[in-house]
Structures are given as C-alpha cells and as structure tokens.
C-alpha positions in Angstrom: 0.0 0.0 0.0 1.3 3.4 -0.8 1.4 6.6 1.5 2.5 9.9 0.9 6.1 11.0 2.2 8.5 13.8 2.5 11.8 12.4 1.2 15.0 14.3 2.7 18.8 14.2 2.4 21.5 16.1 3.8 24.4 15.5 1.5 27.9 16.1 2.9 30.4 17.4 0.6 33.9 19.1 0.3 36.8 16.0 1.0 39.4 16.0 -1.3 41.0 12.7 -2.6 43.2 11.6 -0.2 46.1 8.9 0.0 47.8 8.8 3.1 45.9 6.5 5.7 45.6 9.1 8.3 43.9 11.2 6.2 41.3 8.5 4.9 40.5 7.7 8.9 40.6 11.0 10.3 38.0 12.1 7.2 35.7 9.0 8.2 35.4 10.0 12.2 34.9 13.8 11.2 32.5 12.6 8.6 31.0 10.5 11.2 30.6 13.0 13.8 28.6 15.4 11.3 26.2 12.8 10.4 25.5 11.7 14.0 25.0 15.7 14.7 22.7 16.4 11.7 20.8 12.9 13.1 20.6 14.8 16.8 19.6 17.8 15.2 16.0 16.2 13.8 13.4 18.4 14.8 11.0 17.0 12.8 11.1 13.8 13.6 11.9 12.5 10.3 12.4 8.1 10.4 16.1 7.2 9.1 15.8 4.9 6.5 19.6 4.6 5.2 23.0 6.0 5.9 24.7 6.3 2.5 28.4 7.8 2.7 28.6 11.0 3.3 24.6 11.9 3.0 21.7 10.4 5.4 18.2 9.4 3.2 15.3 10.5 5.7 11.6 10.4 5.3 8.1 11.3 6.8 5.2 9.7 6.1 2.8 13.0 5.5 -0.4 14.1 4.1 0.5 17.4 3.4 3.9 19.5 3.5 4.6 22.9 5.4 8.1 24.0 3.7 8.2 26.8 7.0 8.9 23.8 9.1 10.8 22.3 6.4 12.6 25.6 5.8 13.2 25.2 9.9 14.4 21.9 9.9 17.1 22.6 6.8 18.3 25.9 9.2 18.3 24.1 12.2 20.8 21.2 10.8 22.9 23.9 8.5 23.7 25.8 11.4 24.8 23.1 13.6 27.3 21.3 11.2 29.2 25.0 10.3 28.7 25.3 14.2 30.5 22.1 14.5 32.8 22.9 11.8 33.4 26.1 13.3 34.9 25.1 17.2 36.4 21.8 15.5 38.7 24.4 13.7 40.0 25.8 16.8 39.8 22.5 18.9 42.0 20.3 16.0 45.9 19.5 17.1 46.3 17.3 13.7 47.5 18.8 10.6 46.3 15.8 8.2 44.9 16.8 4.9 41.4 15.9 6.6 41.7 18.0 9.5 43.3 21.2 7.9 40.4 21.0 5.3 37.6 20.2 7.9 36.5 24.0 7.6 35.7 23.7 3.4 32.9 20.5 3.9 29.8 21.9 2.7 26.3 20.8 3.5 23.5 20.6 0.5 20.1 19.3 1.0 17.4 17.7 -1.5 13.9 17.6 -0.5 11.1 15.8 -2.5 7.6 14.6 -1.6 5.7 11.6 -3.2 4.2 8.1 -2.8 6.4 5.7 -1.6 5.9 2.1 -0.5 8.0 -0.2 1.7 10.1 -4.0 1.0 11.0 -5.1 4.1 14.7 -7.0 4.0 14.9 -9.5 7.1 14.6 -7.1 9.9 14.8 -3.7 8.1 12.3 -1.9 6.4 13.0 0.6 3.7 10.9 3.3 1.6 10.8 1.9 -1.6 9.2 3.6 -5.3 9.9 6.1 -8.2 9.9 8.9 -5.8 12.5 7.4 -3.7 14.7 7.0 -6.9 13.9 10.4 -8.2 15.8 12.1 -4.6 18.8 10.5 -4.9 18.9 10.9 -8.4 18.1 15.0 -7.7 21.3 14.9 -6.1 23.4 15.2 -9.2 21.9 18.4 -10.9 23.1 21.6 -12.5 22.6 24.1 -8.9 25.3 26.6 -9.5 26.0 26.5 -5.5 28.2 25.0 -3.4 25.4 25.0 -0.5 21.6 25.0 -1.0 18.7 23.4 -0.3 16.6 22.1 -3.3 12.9 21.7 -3.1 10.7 19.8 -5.7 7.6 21.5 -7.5 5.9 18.2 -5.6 6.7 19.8 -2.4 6.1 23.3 -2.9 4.4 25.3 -5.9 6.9 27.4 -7.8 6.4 30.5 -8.4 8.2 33.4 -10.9 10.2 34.6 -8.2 11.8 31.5 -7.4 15.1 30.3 -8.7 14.0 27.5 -10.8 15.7 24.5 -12.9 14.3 21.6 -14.6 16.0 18.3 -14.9 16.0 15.9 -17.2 16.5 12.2 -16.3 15.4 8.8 -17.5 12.5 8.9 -15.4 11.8 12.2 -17.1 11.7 16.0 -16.4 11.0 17.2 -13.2 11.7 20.8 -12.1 12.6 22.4 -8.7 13.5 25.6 -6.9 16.8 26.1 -4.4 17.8 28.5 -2.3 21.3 29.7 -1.2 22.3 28.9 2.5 25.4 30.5 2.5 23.8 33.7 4.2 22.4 31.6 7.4 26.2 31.4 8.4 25.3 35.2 10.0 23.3 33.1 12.6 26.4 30.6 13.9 27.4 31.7 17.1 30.6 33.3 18.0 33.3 30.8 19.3 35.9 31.9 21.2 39.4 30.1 20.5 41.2 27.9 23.4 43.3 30.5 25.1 47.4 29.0 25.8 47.8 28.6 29.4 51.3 27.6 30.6 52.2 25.7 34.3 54.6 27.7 35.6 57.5 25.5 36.0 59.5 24.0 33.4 60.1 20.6 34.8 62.0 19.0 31.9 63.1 19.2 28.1 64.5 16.6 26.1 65.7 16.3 22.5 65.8 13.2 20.1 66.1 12.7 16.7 63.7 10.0 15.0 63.9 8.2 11.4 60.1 8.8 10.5 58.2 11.9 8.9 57.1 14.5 10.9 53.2 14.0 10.0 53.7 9.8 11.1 55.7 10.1 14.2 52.8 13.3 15.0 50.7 10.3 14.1 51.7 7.7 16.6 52.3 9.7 19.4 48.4 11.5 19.2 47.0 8.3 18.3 45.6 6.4 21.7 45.6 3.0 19.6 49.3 3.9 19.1 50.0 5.4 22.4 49.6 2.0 23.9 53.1 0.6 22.2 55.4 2.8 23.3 54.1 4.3 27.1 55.3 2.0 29.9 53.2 0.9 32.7 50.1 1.6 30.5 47.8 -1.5 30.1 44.2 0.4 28.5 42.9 3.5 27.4 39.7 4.6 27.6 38.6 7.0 24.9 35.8 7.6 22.5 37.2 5.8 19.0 34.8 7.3 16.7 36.1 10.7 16.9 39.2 12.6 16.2 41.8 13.7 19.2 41.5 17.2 19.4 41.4 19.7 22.3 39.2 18.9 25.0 39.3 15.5 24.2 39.9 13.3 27.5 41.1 9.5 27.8 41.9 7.9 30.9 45.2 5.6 31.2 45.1 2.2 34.0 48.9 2.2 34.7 50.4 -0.8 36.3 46.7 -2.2 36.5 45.5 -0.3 39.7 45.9 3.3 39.0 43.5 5.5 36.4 44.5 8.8 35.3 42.6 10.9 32.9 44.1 13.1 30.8 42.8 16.3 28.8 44.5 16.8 24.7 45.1 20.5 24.8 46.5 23.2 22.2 50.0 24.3 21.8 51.2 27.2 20.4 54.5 27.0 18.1 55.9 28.7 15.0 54.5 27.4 11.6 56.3 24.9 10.1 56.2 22.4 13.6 54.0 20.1 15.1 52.7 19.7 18.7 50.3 17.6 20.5 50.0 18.2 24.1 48.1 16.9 27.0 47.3 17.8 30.6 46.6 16.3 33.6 45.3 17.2 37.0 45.4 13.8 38.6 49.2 13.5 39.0 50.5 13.2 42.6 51.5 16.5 44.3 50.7 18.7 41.7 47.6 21.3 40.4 48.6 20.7 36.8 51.5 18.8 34.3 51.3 19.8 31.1 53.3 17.7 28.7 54.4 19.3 25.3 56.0 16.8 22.0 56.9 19.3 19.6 58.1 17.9 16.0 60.5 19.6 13.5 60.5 18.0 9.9 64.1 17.5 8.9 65.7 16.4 5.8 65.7 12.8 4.9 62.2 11.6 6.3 63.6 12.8 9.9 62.0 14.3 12.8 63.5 16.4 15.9 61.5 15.9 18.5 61.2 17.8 21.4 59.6 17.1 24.8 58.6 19.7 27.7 56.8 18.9 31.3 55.5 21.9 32.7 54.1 21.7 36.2 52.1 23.6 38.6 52.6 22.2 42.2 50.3 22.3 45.4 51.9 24.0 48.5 53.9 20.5 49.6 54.7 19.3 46.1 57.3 22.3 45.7 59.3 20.9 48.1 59.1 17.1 46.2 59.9 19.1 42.8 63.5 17.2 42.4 61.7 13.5 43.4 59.0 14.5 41.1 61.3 15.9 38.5 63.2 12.7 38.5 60.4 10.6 38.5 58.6 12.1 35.5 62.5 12.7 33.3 63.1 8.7 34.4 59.1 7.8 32.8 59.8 10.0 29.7 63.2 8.5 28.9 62.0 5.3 29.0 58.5 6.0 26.8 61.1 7.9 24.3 63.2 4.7 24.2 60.0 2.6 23.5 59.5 5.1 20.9 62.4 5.5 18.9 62.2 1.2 19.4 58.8 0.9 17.9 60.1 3.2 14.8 63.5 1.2 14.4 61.3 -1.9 14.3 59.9 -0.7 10.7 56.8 0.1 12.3 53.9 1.9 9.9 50.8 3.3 10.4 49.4 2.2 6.6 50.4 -0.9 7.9 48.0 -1.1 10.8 
C-alpha cells in the first residue's frame, strides 16, 4: 500500500582525494561525527531509512507539506554542522589533509515529496518507489552553488520569483526551486578560540632525533591505539574511538593495572612549520597541573626532531618534592622515548595497521 512521504537528504560534501591513511580515517570519524550531529539535530522527527556515505536518506510519512517547518528543519541542521565545523577548527591539534580542510565541507540538502511504498529486508524496512529514486537521483543536478537546499515542484508550488531548474532524467523531467544557505552562516554563534595557558615551572626538556616523517611520528604519538606501544606501565585507554583527538578530548590511562588517570588533549602554540600535541593532567600526585608538550620539526631525509617539555604547577607541599617528582617524570619520559624510537627502528607503519 502506498502513502504519501516527505523524502530528505542532507548530503555532505567538500573531502578532497586523499592517500595517506591518516587522512582517509581521520576524514571517516569527522564525517562521522557530522552525520551523527545532523541525526541529533532532527526536529522533525523525520524516520532514518539509510546512511549512504557521506549523505543520510530521511523520510516522513505526510499528508500534506509545510516547507516553514521544512525551511526550519534545513536551518536548524545547517547551522549546527558549520557550528561544529566552526569550534572543530580551533579544537584540532592534527595537521592531516582531513583536519586542515575540515573547515571547506559543505552541506547541501534535497527535499522531494511523493508516494512511496516499503520492502522489508529480514529485519529492516525501507521506503521503496519512483519517488524514492527520483531524490537520490536530484542529487546530481546543474545548482550553480556549493550549499543549497533544493525543493521539488511536488513539495512546494513554484512561483516566478523562485530560482527554478528543470532536470531531465530517464524517469523524465521534473523541475525544482533552491535557495542559497550561505547567508544563514550570519546566525552561527561566536566561538571563542582555546586560550594558551602555561604551568609555571618547566620541569623538563628533552631532545631526540627519529627516522620517521614528521606527520607519522605526530601520528603515533596522538594516536591512543598507538599510544599503547610505546608508554610503559600503560595497560588500556579509555577514549571515545569514533572521533578525532583534538582539544578537550579526554582519555583515561590504568597504569600498572590499579591506577586510572585521565588526561585532557590541549593546544599548543608554536611557529609554523612544527607540530605539537599536548596533554594535561590534574590527577598526577602532588601537583595542580602537568602539562606535557611533544613538539616535531620536519628534517631532511624523512627525519623528525622531536622535542619534549613537562611543565608543572605544584600544590603547596609538592614544591618541596619538585626534584623527586622531577626525576620521577625525566626517568618515565626517557624510558616511553626509548620505547619510541624502538617501535620506529622496528619498521613500524601506520598504513600498515
């Protein structure tokens, strides 16, 4: 039996080609993140039928359309993916091709209303019909915009003043309006940036030089998967493994089995042409606050110098433990950097994992 439907799909765009394998899974979690945020940002309690790629195919079964709601819903979901976009720019610490070009995705939505039926599939059932063909094939068309939001004459009558196109396809011609979203970008709120806030004591600095590129050895060392091979005394880390490290981002390390600290991935500020991925903690013994700095400068020949800084804020009777605790943390570091360097000499690989 059919019923009538309002056929919807927010389509995710702007990804470059990319061949190095951070790239590919850093672009799948932020892809990932945007579709679960444009699912949480339903108002109108459209049904999911499919997640395909980059773009999610939603319906409601309707007698009648109200394109002001629909208008809403399309603002409502725009604004929170540039929102999104927006604070992910100024939370990232990775410099991948995926997260440098985060900022250029761009959202497009295609919006059609007809009579659908259903085929069920064991468990699953899916909207099913010429209608449901003629949305997804909307979404290649001849828009002259980046972002927009293109309604069918089936879902709202189309008048002179609209921006009109008629496509042809082999189900036939069928013509639609769009509008430009671009302008609702004057709506996202303002997000402040993550302001650099230094520990004031500068516990320790180390120096070494690895055999790996500066963008891989970045890789391993913000990666929690990777973390895991080279830290002693770490057995698990807890972390959420469908999204990107960035700042803010907390994990929690069981060292020797009985102890649980969490950790916070915060910015770092250096000059251009280096890398840094820091964390903090509040959870270290006698101390407010260590901040720990690994700061990587490409050299010639697939090199890397990388640098290591502790910076530490102590409570009133940790200043007098600051040469035990300096020790202690110079003694852990060595040995992690050691681990390190052995993991790399190994012919370790990320593309490999």
């Amino acid at each position: 039996m059919s019923q009538k439907a309002i056929l919807f799909i927010p389509d995710i765009s702007g990804f470059t080609e990319f061949v190095h394998h951070t790239d590919i899974s850093h672009s799948r979690h932020i892809v990932t993140e945007l579709l679960e945020l444009l699912i949480d940002s339903n108002t109108m309690n459209l049904e999911l039928a499919e997640i395909e790629g980059d773009a999610l195919f939603l319906y409601k079964l309707e007698d009648n359309v109200d394109v002001s709601i629909l208008e809403k819903q399309i603002e409502t979901m725009y604004l929170a993916f540039h929102t999104h976009l927006k604070r992910y720019e100024y939370q990232r610490i990775c410099h991948c091709g995926a997260c440098s070009s985060a900022y250029n995705l761009k959202l497009k939505f295609v919006v059609h209303y007809g009579e659908i039926e259903f085929i069920k599939v064991k468990d699953s059932r899916k909207p099913y019909g010429i209608h449901v063909i003629q949305v997804h094939r909307l979404l290649k068309n001849n828009v002259p915009l980046d972002e927009y939001a293109l309604l069918t004459e089936n879902v709202q009558t189309l008048s002179d003043k609209d921006k009109k196109l008629v496509a042809e396809y082999d189900f036939g011609n069928i013509a639609f309006s769009y509008n430009n979203l671009v302008s609702l970008k004057d709506k996202l709120p303002k997000i402040q940036p993550i302001p650099e806030n230094l520990p004031k004591h500068k516990l320790f600095h180390h120096s070494e030089i690895v055999n790996i590129e500066a963008t891989e050895l970045y890789e391993v060392i913000s990666n929690f998967d990777y973390k895991l091979l080279w830290t002693k005394g770490v057995d698990k880390i807890d972390y959420e493994k469908n999204k990107v490290n960035r700042a803010g981002t907390k994990h929690k390390c069981l060292i020797n089995k009985n102890e649980e600290i969490e950790f916070t991935t915060i910015k770092g500020l250096v000059e251009e042409n280096l890398l840094v991925y820091a964390e903090t903690t509040t959870k270290a013994p006698f101390t407010k606050r260590v901040n720990s700095y690994f700061i990587l400068e490409p050299l010639e020949n697939r090199q890397t110098k990388l640098n290591i800084e502790i910076y530490v804020d102590f409570k009133g009777f940790g200043l007098f433990m600051k040469p035990l605790i300096k020790k202690s943390l110079k003694k852990n570091v060595l040995s992690n950097i050691k681990k390190l360097l052995n993991l790399i000499a190994s012919g370790f690989s990320i593309a490999a994992t």
